[in-house]
C-alpha positions as CSV (number, residue, x, y, z in Angstrom):
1,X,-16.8,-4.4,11.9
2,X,-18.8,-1.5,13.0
3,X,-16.5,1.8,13.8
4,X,-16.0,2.1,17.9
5,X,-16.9,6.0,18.2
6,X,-16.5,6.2,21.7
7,X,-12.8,5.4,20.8
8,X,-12.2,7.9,17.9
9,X,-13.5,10.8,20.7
10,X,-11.3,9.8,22.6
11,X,-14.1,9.1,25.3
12,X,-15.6,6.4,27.8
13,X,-19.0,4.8,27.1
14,X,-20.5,6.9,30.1
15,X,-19.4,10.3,29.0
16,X,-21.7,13.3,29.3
17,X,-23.6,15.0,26.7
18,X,-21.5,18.3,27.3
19,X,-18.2,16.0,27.6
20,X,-19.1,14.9,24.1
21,X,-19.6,18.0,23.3
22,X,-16.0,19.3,24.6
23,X,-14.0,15.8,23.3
24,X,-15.4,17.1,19.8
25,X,-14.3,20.8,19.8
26,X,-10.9,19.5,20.9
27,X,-10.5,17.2,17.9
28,X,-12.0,19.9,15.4
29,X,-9.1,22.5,16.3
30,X,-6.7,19.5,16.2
31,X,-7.3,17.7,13.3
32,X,-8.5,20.8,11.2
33,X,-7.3,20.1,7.3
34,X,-6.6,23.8,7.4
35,X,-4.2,23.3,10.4
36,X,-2.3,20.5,8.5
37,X,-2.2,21.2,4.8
38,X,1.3,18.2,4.2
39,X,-1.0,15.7,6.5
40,X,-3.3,14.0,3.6
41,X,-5.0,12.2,6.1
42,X,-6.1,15.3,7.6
43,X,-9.4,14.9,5.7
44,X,-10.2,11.7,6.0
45,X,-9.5,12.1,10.5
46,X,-11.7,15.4,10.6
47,X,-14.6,13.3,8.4
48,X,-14.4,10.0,10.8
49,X,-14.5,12.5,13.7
50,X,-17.8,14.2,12.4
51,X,-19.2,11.4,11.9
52,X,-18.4,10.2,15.5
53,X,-19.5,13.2,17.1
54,X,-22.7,12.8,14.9
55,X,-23.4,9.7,16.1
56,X,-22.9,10.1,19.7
57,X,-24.0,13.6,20.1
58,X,-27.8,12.4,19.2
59,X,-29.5,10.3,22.1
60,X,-31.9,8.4,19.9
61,X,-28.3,7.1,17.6
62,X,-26.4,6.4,20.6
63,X,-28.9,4.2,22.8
64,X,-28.8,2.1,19.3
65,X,-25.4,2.2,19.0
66,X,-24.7,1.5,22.3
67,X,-27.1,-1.4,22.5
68,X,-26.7,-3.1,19.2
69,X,-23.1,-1.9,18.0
70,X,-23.8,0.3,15.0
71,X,-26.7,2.2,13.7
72,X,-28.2,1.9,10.0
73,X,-28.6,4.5,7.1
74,X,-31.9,5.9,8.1
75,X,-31.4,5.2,11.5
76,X,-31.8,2.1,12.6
77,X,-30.2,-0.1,14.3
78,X,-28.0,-2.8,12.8
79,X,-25.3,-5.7,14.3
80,X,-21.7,-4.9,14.0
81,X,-19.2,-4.0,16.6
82,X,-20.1,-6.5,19.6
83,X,-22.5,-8.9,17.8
84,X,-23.2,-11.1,14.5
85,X,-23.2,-8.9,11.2
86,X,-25.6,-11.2,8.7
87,X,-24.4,-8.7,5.9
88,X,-20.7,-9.4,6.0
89,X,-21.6,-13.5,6.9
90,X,-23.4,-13.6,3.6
91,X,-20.7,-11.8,1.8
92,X,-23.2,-8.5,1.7
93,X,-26.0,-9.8,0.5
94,X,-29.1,-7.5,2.1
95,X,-31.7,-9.8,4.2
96,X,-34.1,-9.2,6.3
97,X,-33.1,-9.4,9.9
98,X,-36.8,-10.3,11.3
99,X,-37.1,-12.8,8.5
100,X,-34.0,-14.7,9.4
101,X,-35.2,-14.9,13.0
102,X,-38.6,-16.6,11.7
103,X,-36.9,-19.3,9.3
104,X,-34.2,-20.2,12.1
105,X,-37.3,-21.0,13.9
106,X,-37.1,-18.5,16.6
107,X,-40.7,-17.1,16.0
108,X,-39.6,-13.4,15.7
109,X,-40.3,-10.4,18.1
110,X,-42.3,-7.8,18.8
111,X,-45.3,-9.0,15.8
112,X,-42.5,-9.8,13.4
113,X,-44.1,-13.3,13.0
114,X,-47.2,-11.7,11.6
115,X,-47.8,-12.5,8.0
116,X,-46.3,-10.2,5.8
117,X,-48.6,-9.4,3.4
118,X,-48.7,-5.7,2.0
119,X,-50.6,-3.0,0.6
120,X,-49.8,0.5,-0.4
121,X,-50.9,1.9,2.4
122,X,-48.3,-0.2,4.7
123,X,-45.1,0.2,2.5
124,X,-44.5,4.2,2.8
125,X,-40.8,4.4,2.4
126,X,-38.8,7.4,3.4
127,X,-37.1,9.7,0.8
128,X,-33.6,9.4,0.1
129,X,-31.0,12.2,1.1
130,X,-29.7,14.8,-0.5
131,X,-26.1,16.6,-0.2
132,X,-25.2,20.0,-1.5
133,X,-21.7,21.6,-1.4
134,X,-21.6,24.9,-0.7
135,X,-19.0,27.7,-0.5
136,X,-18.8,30.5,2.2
137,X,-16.9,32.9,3.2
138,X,-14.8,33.7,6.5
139,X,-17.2,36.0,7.8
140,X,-20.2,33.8,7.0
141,X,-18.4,31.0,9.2
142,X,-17.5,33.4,12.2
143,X,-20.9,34.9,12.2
144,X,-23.3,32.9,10.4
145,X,-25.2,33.4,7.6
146,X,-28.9,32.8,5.3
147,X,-28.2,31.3,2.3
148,X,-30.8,30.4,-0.9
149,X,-29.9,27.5,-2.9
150,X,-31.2,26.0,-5.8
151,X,-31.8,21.9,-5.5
152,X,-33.7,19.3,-7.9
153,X,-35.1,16.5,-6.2
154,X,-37.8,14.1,-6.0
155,X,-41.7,15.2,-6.1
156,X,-44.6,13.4,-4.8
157,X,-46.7,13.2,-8.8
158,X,-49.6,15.3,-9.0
159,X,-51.3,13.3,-11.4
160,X,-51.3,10.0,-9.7
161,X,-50.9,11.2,-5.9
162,X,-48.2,9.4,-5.5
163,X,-49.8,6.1,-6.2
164,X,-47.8,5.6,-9.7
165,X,-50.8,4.4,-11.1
166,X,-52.7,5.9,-14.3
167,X,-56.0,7.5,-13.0
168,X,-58.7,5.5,-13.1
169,X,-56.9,2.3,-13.1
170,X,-55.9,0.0,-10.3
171,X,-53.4,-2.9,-8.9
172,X,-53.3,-6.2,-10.2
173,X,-51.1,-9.0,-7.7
174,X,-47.7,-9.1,-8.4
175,X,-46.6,-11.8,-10.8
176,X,-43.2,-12.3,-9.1
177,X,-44.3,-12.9,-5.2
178,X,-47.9,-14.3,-6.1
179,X,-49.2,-11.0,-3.6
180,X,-46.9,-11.6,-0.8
181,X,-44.7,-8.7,-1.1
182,X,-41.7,-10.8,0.0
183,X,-40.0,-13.6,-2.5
184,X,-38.0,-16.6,-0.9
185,X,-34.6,-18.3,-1.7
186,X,-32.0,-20.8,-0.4
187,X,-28.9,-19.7,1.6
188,X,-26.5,-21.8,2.9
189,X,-24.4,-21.2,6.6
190,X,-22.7,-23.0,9.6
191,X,-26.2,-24.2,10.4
192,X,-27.1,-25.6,7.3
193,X,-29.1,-24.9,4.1
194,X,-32.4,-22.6,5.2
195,X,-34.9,-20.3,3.5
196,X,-34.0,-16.8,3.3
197,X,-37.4,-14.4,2.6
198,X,-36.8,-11.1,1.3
199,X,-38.7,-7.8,-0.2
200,X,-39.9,-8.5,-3.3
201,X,-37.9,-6.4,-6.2
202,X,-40.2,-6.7,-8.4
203,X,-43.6,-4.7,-6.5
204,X,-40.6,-3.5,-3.7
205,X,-43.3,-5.3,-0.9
206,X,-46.4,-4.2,-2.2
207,X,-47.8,-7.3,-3.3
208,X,-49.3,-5.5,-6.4
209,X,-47.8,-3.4,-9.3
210,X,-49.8,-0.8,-11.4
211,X,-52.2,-2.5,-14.0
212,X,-51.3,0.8,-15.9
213,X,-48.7,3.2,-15.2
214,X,-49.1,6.7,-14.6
215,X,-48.1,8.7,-17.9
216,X,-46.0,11.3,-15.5
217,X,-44.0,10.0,-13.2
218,X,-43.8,6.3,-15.0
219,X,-45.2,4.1,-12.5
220,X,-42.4,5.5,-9.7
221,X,-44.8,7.8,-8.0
222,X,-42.6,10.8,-8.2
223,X,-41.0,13.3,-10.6
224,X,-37.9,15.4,-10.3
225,X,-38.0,19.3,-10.0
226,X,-36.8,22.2,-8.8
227,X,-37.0,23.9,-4.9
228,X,-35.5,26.8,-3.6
229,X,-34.4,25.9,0.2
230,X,-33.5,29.1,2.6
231,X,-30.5,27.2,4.6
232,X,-29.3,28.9,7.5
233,X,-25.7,27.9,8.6
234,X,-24.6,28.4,12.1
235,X,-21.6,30.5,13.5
236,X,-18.3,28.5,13.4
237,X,-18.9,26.0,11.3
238,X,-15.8,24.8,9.4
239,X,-14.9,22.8,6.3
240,X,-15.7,19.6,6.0
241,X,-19.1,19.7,8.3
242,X,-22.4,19.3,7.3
243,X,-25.6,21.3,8.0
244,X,-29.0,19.1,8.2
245,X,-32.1,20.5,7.2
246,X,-34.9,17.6,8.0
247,X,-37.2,17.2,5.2
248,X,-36.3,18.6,2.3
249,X,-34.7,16.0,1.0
250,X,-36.3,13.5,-1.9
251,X,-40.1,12.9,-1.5
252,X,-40.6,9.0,0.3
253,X,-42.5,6.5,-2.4
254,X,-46.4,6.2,-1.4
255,X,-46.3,9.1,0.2
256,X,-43.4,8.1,2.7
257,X,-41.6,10.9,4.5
258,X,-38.9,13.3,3.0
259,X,-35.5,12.4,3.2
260,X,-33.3,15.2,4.7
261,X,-31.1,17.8,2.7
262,X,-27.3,17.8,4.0
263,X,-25.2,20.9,3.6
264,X,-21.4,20.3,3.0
265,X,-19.6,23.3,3.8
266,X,-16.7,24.8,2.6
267,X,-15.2,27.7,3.9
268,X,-13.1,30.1,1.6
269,X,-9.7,31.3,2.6
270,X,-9.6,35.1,3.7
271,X,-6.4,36.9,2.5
272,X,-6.3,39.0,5.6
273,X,-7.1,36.5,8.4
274,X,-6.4,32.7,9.2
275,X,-8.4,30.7,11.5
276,X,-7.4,27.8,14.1
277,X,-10.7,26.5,16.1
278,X,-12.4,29.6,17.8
279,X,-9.5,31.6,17.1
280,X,-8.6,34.2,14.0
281,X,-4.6,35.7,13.4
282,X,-4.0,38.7,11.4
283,X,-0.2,40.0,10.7
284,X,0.2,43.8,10.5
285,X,3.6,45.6,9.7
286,X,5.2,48.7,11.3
287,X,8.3,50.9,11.2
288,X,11.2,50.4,13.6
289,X,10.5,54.3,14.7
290,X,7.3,53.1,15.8
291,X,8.0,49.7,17.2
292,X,10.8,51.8,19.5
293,X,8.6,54.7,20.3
294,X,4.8,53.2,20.6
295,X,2.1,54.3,18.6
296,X,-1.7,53.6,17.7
297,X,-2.7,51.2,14.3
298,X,-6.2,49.9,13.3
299,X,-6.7,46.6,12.8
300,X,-9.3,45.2,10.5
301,X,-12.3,42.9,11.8
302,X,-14.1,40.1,10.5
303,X,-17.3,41.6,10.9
304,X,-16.1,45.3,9.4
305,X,-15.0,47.9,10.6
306,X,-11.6,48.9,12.5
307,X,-10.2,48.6,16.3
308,X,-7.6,50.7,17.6
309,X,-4.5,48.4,18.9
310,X,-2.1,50.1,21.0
311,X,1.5,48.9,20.3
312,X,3.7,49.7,23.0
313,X,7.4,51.3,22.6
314,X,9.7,48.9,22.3
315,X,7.8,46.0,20.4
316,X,10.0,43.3,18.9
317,X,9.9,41.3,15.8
318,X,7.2,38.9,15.5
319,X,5.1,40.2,19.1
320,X,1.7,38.8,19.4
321,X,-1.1,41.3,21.0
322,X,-4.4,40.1,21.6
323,X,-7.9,42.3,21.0
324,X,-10.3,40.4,22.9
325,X,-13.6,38.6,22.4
326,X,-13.2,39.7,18.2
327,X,-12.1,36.2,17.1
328,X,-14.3,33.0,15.6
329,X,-16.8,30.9,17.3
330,X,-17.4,26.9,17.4
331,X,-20.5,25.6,17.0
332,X,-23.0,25.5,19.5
333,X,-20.5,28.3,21.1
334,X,-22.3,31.9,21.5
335,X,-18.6,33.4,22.9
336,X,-15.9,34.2,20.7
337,X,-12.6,33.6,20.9
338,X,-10.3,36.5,20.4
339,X,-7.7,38.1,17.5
340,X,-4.2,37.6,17.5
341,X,-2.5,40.6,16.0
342,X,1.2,39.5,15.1
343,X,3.6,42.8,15.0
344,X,6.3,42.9,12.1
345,X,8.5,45.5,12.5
346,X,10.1,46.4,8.9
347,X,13.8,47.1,8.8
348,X,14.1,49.4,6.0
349,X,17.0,48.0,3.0
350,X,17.1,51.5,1.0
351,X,18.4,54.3,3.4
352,X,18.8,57.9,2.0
353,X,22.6,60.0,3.2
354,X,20.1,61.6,5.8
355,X,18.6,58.4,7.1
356,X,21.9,56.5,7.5
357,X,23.4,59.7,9.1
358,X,20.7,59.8,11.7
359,X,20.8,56.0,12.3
360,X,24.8,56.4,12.7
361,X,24.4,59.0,15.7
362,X,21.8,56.6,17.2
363,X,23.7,54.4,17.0
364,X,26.4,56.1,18.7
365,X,24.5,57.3,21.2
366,X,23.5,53.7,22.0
367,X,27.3,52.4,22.4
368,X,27.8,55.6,24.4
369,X,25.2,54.8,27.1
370,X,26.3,51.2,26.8
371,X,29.8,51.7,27.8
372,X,29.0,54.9,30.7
């Protein structure tokens, strides 16, 4: 059964955009692996979330989602959640959805009924995907950041355009499907034993293969090589999301579209800050003189450089002051949230004769005004 997204957001079926939007942020700062490190589920929650916020957050997904219960690989949709799956009633066997209609009879929709002859100029297919990991730092999360990375992926052939044929030679029908691009075989169901047509495997729906195959790219139409790809990753993403860049993925076969190039980020720990959603925590130490009396530190920032922090006399243990507007940001998010500086005051364990004399009379002088 097809995943119910509007129920992993936590969401009804008539939610907003920007209620999407605000359902998702919610469940990144709860579900953050980062935020529960003993919880091995963690990972798996924040990854069914993306993918739910993915899904919903584009309006050309959800009006096939919503209307046919799930949505295919490249977009399309299928028949899960709320209607018949022909993939898991055949035990996943891939058929053609159209081509079922016809040999129940129904007469298809929309043209499907048209014969289904092919040529290469009718069977483009789009490139595959491609993910890269990638590493980042704190700062490149928080703020953002231009990356260069190196990728090898599919090429359309020079040599033979794309065509996979040798120049100067042509198609001959396929032997397989006798030129119909589509080969037929018997299935049985609850309604009985029908005719199942399906793509070819041999010429892939083409109806012809290559009377001679191109010397460079084998008859496939494509080679592999390498492309450097600028990526630019947004403020506040976190781990476990994925950046898309659209077409730079693997070249499509007869000159189909590129697939799309996703970026799977991880983001690096920072030995000076920690992170929860749109906000960053830094822990600073001080002496119990200046916890009692006040004073002035500098606190460190993501970005570089200092801010002064005043620390006002008499700060306890463990006291949290807040610098505004210096934290992280979510995604999609152009405010930032702010820093958390938590105060330790050091009690010192080594005290000198003149130290311990002088924290004696304070002492002293403490019970005195204690007991006037």
């Amino acid at each position: 059964m097809a995943k119910d997204y509007y129920k992993i957001l936590g969401v009804s079926k008539d939610a907003t955009a920007d209620e999407i939007q605000r359902r998702y942020r919610e469940l990144v700062m709860k579900n953050h692996p980062d935020l529960h490190k003993d919880d091995p589920n963690s990972s798996k929650k924040m990854a069914e979330v993306n993918e739910a916020y993915e899904m919903l957050s584009n309006p050309e997904k959800r009006a096939q989602y919503d209307r046919f219960g799930t949505v295919g690989p490249e977009g399309r949709a299928g028949y899960g959640a709320g209607g018949f799956d022909f993939n898991d009633f055949f035990q996943g066997e891939s058929f053609n959805f159209e081509d079922i209609l016809r040999n129940f009879g129904f007469g298809g929709f929309g043209g499907f009924a048209e014969t289904r002859q092919r040529t290469a100029q009718n069977v483009r297919q789009r490139g595959e995907d491609i993910q890269y990991p990638i590493a980042i730092t704190l700062k490149e999360s928080v703020l953002g950041t231009k990356k260069e990375i190196r990728i090898t992926r599919n090429e359309t052939c020079t040599v033979c355009d794309g065509s996979g044929l040798k120049p100067g030679t042509g198609y001959i029908t396929c032997p397989t499907c006798k030129g119909t691009g589509n080969v037929k075989s018997a299935q049985r169901s609850i309604f009985g034993e029908f005719i199942v047509q399906t793509t070819c495997p041999t010429c892939h729906g083409l109806g012809k293969i290559a009377k001679e195959k191109c010397s460079s790219c084998r008859g496939t139409g494509v080679v592999r090589a390498q492309k450097t790809v600028e990526v630019t990753i947004p403020a506040g993403v976190e781990t476990g999301m994925r950046v898309r860049i659209r077409g730079e993925g693997n070249a499509g076969l007869h000159k189909g579209p590129r697939g799309d190039l996703y970026i799977l980020i991880r983001v690096e720990k920072d030995p000076r800050f920690e992170k929860a959603g749109n906000k960053l925590y830094y822990t600073t130490r001080i002496t119990f003189p200046k916890a009692a009396l006040g004073t002035t530190i500098q606190i460190p920032l993501i970005e570089g450089g200092y801010e002064k922090l005043k620390v006002p006399a008499g700060t306890q243990n463990n006291t949290e002051l807040i610098i505004r507007g210096k934290g992280a940001r979510l995604v999609g998010d152009r405010r930032r949230g702010d820093l958390t500086v938590k105060i330790q005051v050091d009690v010192p364990t080594r005290l000198s004769p003149k130290e311990k004399n002088l924290i004696k009379k304070l002492g002293e002088l403490q019970d005195d005004q204690k007991n006037s």
